[in-house]
C-alpha positions as CSV (number, residue, x, y, z in Angstrom):
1,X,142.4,4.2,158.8
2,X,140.7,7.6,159.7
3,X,137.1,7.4,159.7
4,X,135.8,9.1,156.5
5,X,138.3,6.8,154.5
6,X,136.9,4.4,156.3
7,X,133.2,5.1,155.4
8,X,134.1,6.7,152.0
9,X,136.6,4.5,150.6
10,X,135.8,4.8,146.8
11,X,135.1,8.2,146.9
12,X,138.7,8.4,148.6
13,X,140.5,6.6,146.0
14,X,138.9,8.4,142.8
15,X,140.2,11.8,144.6
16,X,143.8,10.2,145.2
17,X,143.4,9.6,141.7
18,X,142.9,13.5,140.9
19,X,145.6,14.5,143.4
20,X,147.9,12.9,141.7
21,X,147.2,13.6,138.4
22,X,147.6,17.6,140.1
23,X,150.6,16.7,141.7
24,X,152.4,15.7,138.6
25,X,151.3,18.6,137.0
26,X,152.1,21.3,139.2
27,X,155.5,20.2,140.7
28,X,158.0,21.4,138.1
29,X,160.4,19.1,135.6
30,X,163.4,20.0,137.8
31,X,161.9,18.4,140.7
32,X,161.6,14.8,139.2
33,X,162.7,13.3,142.6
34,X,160.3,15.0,144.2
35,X,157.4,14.0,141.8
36,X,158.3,10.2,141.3
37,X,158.1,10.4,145.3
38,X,155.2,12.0,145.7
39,X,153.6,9.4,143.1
40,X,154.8,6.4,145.4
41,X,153.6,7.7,148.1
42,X,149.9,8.5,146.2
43,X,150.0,5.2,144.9
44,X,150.7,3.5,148.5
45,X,147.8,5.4,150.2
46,X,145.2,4.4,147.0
47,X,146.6,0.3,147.2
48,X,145.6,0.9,151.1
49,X,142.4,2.4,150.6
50,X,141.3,-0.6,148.1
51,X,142.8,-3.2,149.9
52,X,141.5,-2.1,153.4
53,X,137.9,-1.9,152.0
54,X,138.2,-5.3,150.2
55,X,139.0,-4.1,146.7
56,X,141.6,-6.8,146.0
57,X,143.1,-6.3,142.6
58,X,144.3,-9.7,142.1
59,X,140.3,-10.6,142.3
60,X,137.0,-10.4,141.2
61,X,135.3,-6.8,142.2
62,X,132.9,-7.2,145.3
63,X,129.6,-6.1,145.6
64,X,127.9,-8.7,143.5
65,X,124.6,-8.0,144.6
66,X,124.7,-4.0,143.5
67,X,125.2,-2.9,140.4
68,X,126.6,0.2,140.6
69,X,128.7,-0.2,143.6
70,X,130.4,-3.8,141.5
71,X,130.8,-1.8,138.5
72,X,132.6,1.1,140.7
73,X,135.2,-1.5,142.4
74,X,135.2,-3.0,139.0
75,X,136.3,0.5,137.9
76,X,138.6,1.3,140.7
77,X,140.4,-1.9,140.7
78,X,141.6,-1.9,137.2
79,X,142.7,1.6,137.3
80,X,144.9,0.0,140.0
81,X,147.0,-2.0,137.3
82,X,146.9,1.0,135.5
83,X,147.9,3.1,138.2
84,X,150.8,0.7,139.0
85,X,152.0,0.4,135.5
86,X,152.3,4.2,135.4
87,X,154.3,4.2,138.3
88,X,156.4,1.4,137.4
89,X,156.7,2.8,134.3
90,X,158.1,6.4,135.8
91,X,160.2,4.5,138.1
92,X,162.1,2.6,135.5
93,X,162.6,5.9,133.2
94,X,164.1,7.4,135.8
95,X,166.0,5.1,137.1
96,X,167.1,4.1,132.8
97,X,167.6,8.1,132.7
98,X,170.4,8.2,135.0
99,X,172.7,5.3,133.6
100,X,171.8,6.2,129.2
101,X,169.9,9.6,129.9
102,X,168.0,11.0,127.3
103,X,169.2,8.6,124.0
104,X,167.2,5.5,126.0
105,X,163.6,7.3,125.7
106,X,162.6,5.1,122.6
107,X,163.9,1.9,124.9
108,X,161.8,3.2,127.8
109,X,158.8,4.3,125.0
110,X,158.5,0.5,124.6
111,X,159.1,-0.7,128.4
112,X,156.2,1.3,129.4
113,X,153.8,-0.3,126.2
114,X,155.2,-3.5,127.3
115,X,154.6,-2.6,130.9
116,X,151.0,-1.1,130.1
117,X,150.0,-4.7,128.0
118,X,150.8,-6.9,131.0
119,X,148.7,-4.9,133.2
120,X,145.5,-4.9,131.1
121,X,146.0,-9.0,131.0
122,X,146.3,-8.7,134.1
123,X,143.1,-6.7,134.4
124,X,141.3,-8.6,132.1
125,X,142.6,-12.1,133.8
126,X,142.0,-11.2,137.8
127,X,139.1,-8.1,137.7
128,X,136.6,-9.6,134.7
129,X,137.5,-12.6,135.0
130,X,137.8,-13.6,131.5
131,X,139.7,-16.5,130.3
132,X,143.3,-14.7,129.3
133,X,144.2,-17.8,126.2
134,X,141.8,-16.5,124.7
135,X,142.2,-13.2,124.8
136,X,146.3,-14.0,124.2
137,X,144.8,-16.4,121.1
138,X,142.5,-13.2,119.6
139,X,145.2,-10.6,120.4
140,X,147.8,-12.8,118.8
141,X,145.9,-13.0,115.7
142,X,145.0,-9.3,115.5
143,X,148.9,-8.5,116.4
144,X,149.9,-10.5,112.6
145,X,147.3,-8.5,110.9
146,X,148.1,-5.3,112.7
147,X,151.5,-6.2,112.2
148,X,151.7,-6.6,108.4
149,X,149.9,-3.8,108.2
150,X,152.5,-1.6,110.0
151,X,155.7,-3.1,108.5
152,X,157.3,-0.2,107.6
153,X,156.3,1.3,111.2
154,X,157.7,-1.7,112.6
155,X,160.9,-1.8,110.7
156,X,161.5,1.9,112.2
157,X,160.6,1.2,115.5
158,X,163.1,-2.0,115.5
159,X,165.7,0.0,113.6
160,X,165.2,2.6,116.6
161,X,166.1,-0.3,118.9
162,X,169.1,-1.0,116.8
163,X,170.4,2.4,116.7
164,X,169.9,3.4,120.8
165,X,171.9,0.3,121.3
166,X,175.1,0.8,119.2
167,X,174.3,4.7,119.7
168,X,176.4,6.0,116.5
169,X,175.2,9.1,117.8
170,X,173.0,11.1,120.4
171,X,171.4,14.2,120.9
172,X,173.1,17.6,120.1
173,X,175.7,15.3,117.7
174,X,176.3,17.3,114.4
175,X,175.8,14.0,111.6
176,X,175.2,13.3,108.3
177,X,172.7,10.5,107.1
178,X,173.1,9.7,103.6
179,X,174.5,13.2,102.3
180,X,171.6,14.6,105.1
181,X,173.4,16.7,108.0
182,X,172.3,18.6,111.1
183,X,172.3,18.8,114.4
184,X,170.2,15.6,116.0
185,X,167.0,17.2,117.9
186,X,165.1,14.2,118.7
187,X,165.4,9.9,118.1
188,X,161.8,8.8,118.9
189,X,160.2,5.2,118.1
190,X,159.9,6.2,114.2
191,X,162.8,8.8,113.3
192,X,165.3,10.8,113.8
193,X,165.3,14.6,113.6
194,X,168.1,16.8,112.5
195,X,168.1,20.6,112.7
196,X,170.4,21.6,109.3
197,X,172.3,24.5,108.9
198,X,169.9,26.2,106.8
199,X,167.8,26.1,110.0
200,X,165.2,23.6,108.2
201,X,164.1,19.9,110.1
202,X,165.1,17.3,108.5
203,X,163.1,13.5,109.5
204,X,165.0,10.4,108.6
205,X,162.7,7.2,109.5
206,X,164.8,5.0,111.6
207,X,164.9,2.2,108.6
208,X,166.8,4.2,106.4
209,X,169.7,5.6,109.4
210,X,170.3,1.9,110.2
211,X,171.1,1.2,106.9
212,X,172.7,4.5,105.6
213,X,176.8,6.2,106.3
214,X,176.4,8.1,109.4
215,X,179.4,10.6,109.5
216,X,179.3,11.6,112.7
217,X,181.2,15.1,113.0
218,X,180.8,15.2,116.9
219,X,183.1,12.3,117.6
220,X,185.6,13.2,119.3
221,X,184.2,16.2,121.0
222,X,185.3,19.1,120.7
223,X,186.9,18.7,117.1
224,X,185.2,19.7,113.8
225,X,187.3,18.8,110.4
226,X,186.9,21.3,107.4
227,X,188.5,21.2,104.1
228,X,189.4,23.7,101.7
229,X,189.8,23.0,98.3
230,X,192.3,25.1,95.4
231,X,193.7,24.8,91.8
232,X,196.4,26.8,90.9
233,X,198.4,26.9,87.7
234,X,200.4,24.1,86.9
235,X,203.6,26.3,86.3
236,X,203.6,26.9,89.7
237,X,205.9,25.3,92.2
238,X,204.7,23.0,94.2
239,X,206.8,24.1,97.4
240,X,206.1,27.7,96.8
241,X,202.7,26.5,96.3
242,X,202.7,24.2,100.1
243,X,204.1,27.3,101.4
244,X,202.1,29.8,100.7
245,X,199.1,27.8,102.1
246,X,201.0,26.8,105.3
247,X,201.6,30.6,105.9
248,X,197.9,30.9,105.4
249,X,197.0,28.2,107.7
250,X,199.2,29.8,110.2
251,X,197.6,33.2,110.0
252,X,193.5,31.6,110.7
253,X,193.6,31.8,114.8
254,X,190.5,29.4,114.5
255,X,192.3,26.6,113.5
256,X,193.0,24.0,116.7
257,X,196.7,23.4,116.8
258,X,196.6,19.6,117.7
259,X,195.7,18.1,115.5
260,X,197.7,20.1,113.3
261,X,196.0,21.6,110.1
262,X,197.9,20.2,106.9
263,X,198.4,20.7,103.4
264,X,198.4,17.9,100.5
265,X,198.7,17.7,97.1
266,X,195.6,16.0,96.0
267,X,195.4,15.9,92.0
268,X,197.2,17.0,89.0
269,X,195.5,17.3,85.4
270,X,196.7,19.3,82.2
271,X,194.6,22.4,83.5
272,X,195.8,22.6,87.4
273,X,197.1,21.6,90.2
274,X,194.2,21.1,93.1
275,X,196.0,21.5,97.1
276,X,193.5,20.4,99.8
277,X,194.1,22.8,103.1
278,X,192.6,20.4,105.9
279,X,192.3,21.4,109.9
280,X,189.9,21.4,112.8
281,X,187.8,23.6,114.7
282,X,186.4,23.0,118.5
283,X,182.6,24.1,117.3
284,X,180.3,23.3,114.4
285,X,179.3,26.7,113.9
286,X,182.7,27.8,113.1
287,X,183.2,25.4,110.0
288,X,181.4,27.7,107.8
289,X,183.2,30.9,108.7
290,X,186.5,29.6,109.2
291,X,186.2,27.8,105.7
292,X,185.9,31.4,104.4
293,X,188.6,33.0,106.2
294,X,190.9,30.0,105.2
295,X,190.2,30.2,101.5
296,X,190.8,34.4,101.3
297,X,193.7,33.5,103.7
298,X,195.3,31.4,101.1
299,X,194.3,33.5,97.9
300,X,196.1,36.4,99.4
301,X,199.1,34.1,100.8
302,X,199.1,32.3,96.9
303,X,198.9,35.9,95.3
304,X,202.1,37.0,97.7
305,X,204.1,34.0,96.3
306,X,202.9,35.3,92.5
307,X,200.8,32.1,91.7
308,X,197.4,32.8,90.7
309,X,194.4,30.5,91.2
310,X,192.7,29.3,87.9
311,X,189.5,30.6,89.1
312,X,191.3,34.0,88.3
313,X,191.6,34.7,84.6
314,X,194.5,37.4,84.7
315,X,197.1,38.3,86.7
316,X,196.1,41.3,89.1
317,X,199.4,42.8,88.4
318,X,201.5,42.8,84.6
319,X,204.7,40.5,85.1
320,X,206.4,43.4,84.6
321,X,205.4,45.4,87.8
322,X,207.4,45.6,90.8
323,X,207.2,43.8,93.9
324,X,206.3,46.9,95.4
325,X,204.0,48.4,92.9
326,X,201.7,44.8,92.9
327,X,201.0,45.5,96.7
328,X,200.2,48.8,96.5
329,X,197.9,47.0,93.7
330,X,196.1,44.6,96.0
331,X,196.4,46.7,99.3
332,X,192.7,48.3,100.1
333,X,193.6,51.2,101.1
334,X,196.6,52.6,98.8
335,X,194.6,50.9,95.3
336,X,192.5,54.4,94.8
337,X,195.9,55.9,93.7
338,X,196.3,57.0,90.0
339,X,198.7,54.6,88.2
340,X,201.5,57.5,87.9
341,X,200.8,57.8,91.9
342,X,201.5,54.3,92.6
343,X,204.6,53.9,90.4
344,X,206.2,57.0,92.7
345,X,204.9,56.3,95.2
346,X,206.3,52.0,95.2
347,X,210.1,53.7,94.5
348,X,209.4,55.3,98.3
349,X,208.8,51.6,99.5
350,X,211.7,49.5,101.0
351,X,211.7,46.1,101.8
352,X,212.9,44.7,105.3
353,X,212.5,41.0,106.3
354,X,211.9,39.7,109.6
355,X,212.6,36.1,111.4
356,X,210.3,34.5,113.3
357,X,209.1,35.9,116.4
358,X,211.3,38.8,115.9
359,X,209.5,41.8,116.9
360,X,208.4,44.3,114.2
361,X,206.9,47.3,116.2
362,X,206.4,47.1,119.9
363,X,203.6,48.4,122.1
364,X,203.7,52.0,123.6
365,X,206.5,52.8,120.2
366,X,205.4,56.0,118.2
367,X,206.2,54.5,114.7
368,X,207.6,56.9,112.3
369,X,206.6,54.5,109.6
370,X,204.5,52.4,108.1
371,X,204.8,48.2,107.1
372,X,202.8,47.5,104.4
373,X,202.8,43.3,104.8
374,X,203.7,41.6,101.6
375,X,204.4,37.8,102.9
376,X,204.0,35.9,105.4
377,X,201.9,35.9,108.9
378,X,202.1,39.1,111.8
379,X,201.0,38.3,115.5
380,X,199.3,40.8,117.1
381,X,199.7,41.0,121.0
382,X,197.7,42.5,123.4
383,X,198.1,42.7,127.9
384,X,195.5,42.1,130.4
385,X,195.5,41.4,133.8
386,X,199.4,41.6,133.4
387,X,199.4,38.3,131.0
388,X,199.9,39.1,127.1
389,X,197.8,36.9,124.8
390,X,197.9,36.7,120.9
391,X,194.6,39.2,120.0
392,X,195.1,38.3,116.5
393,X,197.2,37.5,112.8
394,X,197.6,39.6,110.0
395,X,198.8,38.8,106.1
396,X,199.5,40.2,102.6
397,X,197.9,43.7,102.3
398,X,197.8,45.1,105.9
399,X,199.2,47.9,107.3
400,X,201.0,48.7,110.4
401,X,201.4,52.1,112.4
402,X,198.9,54.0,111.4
403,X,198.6,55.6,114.9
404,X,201.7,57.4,114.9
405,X,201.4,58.3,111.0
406,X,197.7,60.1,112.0
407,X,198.1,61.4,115.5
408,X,201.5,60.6,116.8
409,X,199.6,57.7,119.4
410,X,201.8,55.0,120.3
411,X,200.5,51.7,119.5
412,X,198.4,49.7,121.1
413,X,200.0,46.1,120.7
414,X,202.9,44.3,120.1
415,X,203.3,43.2,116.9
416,X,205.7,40.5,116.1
417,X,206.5,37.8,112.8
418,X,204.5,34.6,113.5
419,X,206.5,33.6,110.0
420,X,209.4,34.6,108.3
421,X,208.0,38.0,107.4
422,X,208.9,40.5,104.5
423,X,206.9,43.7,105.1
424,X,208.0,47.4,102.8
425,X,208.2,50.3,104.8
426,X,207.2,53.7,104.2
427,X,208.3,56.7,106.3
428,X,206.1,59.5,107.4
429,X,208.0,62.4,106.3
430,X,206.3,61.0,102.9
431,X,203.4,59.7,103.5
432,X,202.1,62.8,105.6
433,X,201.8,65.1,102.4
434,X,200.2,62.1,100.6
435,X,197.7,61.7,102.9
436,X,196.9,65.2,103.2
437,X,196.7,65.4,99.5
438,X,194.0,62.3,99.4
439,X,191.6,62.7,101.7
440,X,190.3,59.1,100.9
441,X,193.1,57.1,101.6
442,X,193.1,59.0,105.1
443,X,189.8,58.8,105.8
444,X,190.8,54.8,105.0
445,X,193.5,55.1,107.5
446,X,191.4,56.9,110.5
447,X,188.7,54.3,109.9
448,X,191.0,51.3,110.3
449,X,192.7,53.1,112.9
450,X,189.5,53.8,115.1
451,X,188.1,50.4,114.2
452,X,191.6,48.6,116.0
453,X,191.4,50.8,119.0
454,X,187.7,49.9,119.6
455,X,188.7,46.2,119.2
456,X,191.1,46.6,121.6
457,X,189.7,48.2,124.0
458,X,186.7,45.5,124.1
459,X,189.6,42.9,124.1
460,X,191.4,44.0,127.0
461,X,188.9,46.0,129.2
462,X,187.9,44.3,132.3
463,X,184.8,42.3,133.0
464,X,182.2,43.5,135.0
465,X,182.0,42.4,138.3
466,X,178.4,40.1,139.1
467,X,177.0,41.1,142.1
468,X,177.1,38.7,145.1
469,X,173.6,38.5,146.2
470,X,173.1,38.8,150.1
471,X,170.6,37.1,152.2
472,X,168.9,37.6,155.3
473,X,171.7,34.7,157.5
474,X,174.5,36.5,155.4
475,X,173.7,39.6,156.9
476,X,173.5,37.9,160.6
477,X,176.7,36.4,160.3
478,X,178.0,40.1,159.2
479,X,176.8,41.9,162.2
480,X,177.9,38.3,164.6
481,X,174.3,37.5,165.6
């Protein structure tokens, strides 16, 4: 040993002490390796430094004869059992972190109590010297009291125990706890904290999630179920009904093919008929957005077949109406026409049907016309990078070829039936006085028109390219140094 350690042995050990408390402190979280190494090696030097100098852990302090130099050791050598239980402690968790990561902190929580009680026995037994069955005898007693005191606590801390065992779910799982879901934030030694939807934190004590049904939506990964539920009129059909909601399943792009989304007849009564749409989505935080988009997907699919939901109290077109003129009734941007306009204007309509995957207008085509979709589902195609990918689906009430009805363009995408399609077409020679004559329902037009072209631009425009970043050996090996 060096000299000054030599001559200065306490005064060495209290400032390993203080390095190391530094150390742990100052290295960074990412470098966990590095600070459960340089604790070893802090904590090898410091059992050197007492032992050397006759500071023997396992027994009484020396010094006997002065006071302050006993009490010192004394000092000293029980922070060495507390010193080694830290390290043990750290060494365990990491070495527990790499085989159950994060979900066995509670287990680890109560190695490291467990850990930390031995060592003060210990203490208490080898340093001072006091008789430890006594000690276990008084503790004991004080652990019942303490113990009934803390039954709830205990129950949750058990329960904890219970649930990082069977693990029903971890962290970042989205679960629900007795009607309670969110996204699982933290499982400590009492609770377990769930961040809602809503954004709110939600604690449920351990106790209660052992005992309660845990839905766990993250299991399998990568597959979120939603349901949509509808009542429509009894009259209806039920395979015009089924249809109708397939064709609406098929137009949400959200919706993971495998498993397939599905459609069941769930109840009937005297006042409806309820259908349950039912699919899945690969993330959480589509559920609530694709839920939407399924149900206006199937009211406008269901009001294409002519069957009404009973939410609605009338009929948005009289039975009488054509086919036709009850488009032009729900379309958004041909509804500002005056009744006498529509009814005119619906004789100018005629209908064409398509197969599926037969191709309806193609990209780089100057339409002369425009489809007005009345059933089924429209794929829209886009190319990039010389591969064509499906951009997106269109139903009931859209429009295609605007851009050669405005400004002669050609269009931008392929579109093609993803269904058995039947779409009415109107031809320009017509619709160009029209829309000269209503400036509304072309300034509807231009702003749907520049709205797809912006979409498509950002859909198929190339990513930026990330700069390579070039150091000092890259540039040697450039110039062959």
């Amino acid at each position: 040993m060096p000299s000054f350690i030599s001559e200065h042995p306490m005064l060495c050990a209290l400032a390993l002490i203080f390095i190391d408390i530094a150390v742990w402190r100052l290295i960074s979280v990412n470098l966990a390796n590095w600070k459960l190494a340089a604790r070893l090696v802090i904590f090898a030097v410091f059992s050197a430094v007492l032992f050397n100098d006759g500071m023997n852990p396992m027994l009484v302090a020396p010094y006997a004869d002065n006071t302050a130099l006993h009490m010192a050791a004394t000092a000293l050598q029980i922070g060495w059992w507390l010193f080694a239980a830290r390290t043990l402690t750290v060494l365990l968790g990491a070495l527990m972190m790499q085989r159950v990561g994060h979900t066995g902190r509670l287990l680890q929580d109560l190695m490291g109590a467990v850990i930390f009680l031995i060592a003060i026995i210990a203490a208490l037994a080898y340093v001072l010297d006091l008789p430890v069955k006594g000690v276990l005898a008084t503790s004991g007693a004080v652990a019942i009291i303490v113990g009934l005191a803390l039954q709830s606590t205990l129950s949750d801390v058990f329960s904890g125990i219970v649930l990082n065992t069977t693990k029903p779910y971890q962290l970042d799982d989205w679960i629900s706890i007795d009607g309670t879901e969110g996204r699982v934030t933290d499982i400590d030694w009492r609770a377990t904290r769930l961040q809602t939807s809503q954004g709110s934190m939600a604690v449920i004590p351990n106790s209660l999630a052992a005992k309660a049904k845990i839905i766990n939506f993250s299991r399998p990964a990568d597959m979120f179920g939603l349901a949509v539920s509808l009542q429509v009129s009894p009259h209806a059909r039920p395979q015009t009904v089924i249809e109708a909601l397939e064709r609406a399943m098929q137009g949400c792009r959200p919706l993971l093919s495998t498993p397939a989304p599905s459609v069941a007849f769930k109840t009937c009564a005297s006042g409806g008929v309820e259908y349950e749409i039912s699919g899945f989505v690969p993330a959480m935080t589509l559920k609530r957005e694709v839920r939407n988009q399924l149900y206006d997907l199937a009211f406008r699919h269901l009001q294409a077949a002519g069957v009404s939901l009973l939410s609605a109290t009338e009929n948005s077109a009289p039975p009488a109406m054509s086919a036709a003129r009850a488009l032009l009734e729900r379309s958004s941007i041909f509804s500002t026409l005056r009744q006498d306009e529509k009814e005119t204007f619906s004789q100018n309509m005629t209908l064409h049907t398509y197969r599926t995957g037969e191709m309806i207008l193609p990209a780089g085509e100057v339409s002369d016309h425009l489809f007005i979709v009345e059933t089924g589902v429209v794929s829209v195609g886009l190319i990039k990078d010389g591969h064509k990918f499906e951009a997106g689906r269109m139903g009931p009430g859209e429009v295609i070829g605007e851009a050669g009805i405005l400004s002669d363009q050609a269009a931008l995408a392929d579109f093609s039936a993803k269904t058995f399609c039947t779409l009415y077409r109107i031809e320009k020679e017509y619709l160009k006085p029209c829309l000269d004559a209503r400036h509304d329902i072309g300034e509807a037009m231009k702003a749907l028109l520049d709205f797809r072209v912006h979409a498509a631009q950002a859909l198929t425009q190339e990513a930026p390219a990330v700069p390579v970043k070039k150091g000092f050996l890259q540039w040697l090996r450039k110039r062959g140094l």
